[in-house]
C-alpha positions as CSV (number, residue, x, y, z in Angstrom):
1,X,-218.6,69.4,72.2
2,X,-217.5,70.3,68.5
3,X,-220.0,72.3,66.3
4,X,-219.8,69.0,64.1
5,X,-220.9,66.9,66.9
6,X,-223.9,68.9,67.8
7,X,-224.9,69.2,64.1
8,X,-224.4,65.3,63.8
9,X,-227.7,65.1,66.3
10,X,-231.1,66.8,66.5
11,X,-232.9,67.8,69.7
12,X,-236.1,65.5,69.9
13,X,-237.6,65.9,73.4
14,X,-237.0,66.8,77.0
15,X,-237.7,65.2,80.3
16,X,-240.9,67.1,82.1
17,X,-239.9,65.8,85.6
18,X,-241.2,62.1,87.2
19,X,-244.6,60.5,86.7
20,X,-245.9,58.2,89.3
21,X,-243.5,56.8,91.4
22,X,-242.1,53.8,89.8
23,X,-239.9,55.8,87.6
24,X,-241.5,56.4,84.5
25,X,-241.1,60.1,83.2
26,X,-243.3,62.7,81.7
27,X,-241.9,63.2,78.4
28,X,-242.3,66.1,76.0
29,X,-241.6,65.4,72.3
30,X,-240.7,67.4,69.4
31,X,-241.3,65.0,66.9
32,X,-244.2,65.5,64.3
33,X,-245.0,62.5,65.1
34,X,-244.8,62.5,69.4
35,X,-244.6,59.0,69.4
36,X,-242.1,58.5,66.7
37,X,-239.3,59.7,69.6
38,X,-239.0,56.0,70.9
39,X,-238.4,54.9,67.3
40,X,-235.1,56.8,67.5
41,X,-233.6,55.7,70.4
42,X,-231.2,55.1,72.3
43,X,-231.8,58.6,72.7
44,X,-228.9,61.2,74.3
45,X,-228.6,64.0,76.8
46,X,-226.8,66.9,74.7
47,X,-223.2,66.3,75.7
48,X,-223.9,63.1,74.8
49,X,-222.6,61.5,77.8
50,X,-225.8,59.6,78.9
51,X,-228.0,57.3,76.9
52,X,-231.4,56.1,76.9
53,X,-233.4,53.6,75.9
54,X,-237.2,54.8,75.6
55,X,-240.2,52.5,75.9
56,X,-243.4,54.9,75.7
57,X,-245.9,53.3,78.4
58,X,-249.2,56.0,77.8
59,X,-250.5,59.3,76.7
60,X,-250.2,62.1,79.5
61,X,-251.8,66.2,79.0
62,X,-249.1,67.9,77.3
63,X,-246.7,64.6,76.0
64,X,-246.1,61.2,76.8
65,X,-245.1,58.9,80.0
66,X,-242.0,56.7,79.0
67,X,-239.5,54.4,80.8
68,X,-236.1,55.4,80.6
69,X,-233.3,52.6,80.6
70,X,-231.5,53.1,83.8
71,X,-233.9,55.2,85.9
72,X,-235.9,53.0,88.4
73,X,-237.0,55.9,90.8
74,X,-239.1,58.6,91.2
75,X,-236.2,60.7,92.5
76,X,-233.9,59.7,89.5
77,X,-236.8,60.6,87.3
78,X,-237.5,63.9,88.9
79,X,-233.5,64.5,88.7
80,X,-234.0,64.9,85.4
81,X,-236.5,67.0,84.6
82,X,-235.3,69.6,81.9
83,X,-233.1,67.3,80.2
84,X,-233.2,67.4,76.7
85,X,-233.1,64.5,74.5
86,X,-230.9,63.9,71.2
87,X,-230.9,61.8,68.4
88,X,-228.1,61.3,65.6
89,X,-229.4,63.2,62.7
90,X,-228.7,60.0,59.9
91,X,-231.5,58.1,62.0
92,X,-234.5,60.8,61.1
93,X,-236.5,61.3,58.5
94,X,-235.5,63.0,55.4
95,X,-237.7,66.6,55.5
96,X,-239.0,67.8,52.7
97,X,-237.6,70.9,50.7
98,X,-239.8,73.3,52.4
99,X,-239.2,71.5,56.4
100,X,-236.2,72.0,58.1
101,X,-235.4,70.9,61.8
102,X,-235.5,74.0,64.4
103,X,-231.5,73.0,65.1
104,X,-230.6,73.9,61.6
105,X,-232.3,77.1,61.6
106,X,-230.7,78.4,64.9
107,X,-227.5,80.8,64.4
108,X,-228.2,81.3,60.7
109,X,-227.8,84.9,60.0
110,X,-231.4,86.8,58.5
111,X,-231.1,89.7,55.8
112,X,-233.6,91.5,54.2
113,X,-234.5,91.2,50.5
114,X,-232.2,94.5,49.8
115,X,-229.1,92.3,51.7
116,X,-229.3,94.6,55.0
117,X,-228.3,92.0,58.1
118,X,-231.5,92.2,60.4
119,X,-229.6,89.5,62.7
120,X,-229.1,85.8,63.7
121,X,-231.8,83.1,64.6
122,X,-231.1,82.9,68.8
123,X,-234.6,80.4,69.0
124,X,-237.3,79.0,67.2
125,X,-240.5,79.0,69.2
126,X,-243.9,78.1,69.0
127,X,-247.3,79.1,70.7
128,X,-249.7,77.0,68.7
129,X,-249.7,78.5,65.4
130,X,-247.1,79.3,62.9
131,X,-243.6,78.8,64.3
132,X,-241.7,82.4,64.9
133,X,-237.9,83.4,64.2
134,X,-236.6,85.3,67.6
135,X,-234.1,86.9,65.7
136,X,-231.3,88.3,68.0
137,X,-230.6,92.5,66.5
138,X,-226.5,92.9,65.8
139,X,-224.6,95.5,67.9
140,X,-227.8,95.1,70.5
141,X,-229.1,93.1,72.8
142,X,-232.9,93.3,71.4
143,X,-234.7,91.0,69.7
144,X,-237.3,90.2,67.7
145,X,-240.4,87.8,66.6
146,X,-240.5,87.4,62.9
147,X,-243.0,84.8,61.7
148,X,-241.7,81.8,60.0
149,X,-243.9,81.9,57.2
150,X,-243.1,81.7,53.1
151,X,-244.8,85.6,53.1
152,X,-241.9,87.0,55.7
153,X,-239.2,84.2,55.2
154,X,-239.2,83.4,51.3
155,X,-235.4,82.3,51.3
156,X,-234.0,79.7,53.8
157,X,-230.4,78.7,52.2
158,X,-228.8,76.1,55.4
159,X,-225.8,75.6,52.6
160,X,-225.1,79.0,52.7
161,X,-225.7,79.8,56.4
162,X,-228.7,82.6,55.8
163,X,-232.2,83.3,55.4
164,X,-233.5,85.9,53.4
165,X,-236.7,87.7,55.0
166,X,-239.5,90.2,53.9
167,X,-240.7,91.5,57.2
168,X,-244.0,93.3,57.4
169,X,-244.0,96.9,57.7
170,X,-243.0,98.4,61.3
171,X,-241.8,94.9,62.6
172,X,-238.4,96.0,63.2
């Protein structure tokens, strides 16, 4: 798939495996709002050569349980668990200036506030609080956490390709 294609659609959720056993999957979503993933449907897998239909049917721990057009069985549902879920990109919200989707951020490349490259974005993750920049060292195969937070990441310029970052002292 074309870098254009992926950037035309935004990861939303992924399929946590079967629940019950009339088909009906666990589903995780990424969306601030978890239940606003079934507004954006029919939603993709990432090659885009599968699509759902999504009608949310409860609240589960840790996401949602959803019936997916097409799967009828347990075993179809638990076929695919780990499957992540896309949506085009023109049918989200607009973010504010100071949001930006986890897709956009990934591969950008991160230099300090004196212009040094510190590296590339490789993930986006996050344990419950502030979202952190696992930012992938050039020439190594190290990486690092740096919090995504206006203190250590004052710049983020998607036009240009970079973020600009102040990381605290002894991070790198």
């Amino acid at each position: 798939m074309s870098d254009k294609a992926m950037n035309d659609k935004v990861c939303v959720g992924a399929i946590g495996g079967s629940f019950g056993v009339k088909g009906e999957v666990r589903l995780k979503s990424f969306c601030a709002d978890p239940e606003a993933i079934a507004d954006y449907a029919p939603l993709t897998t990432e090659d885009g050569a599968t699509a759902y239909t999504v009608t949310l049917t409860g609240q589960i721990k840790n996401g949602l349980s959803a019936r997916l057009g097409g799967v009828k069985t347990k075993e179809e549902a638990d076929a695919l668990k780990g499957v992540r879920l896309y949506a085009p990109r023109d049918r989200l919200p607009a973010l504010p200036d100071d949001e930006f989707y986890h897709a956009d951020l990934i591969g950008l490349t991160i230099l300090d506030t004196g212009g040094t490259e510190l590296g590339r974005v490789k993930a986006v993750l996050n344990h419950g609080a502030d979202d952190l920049l696992e930012v992938h060292m050039p020439g190594s195969p190290k990486t690092f956490l740096l919090p995504f937070t206006r203190a250590c990441v004052p710049t983020v310029d998607l036009a240009g390709g970079r973020i600009i970052a102040d990381p605290p002292e002894g991070l790198i």
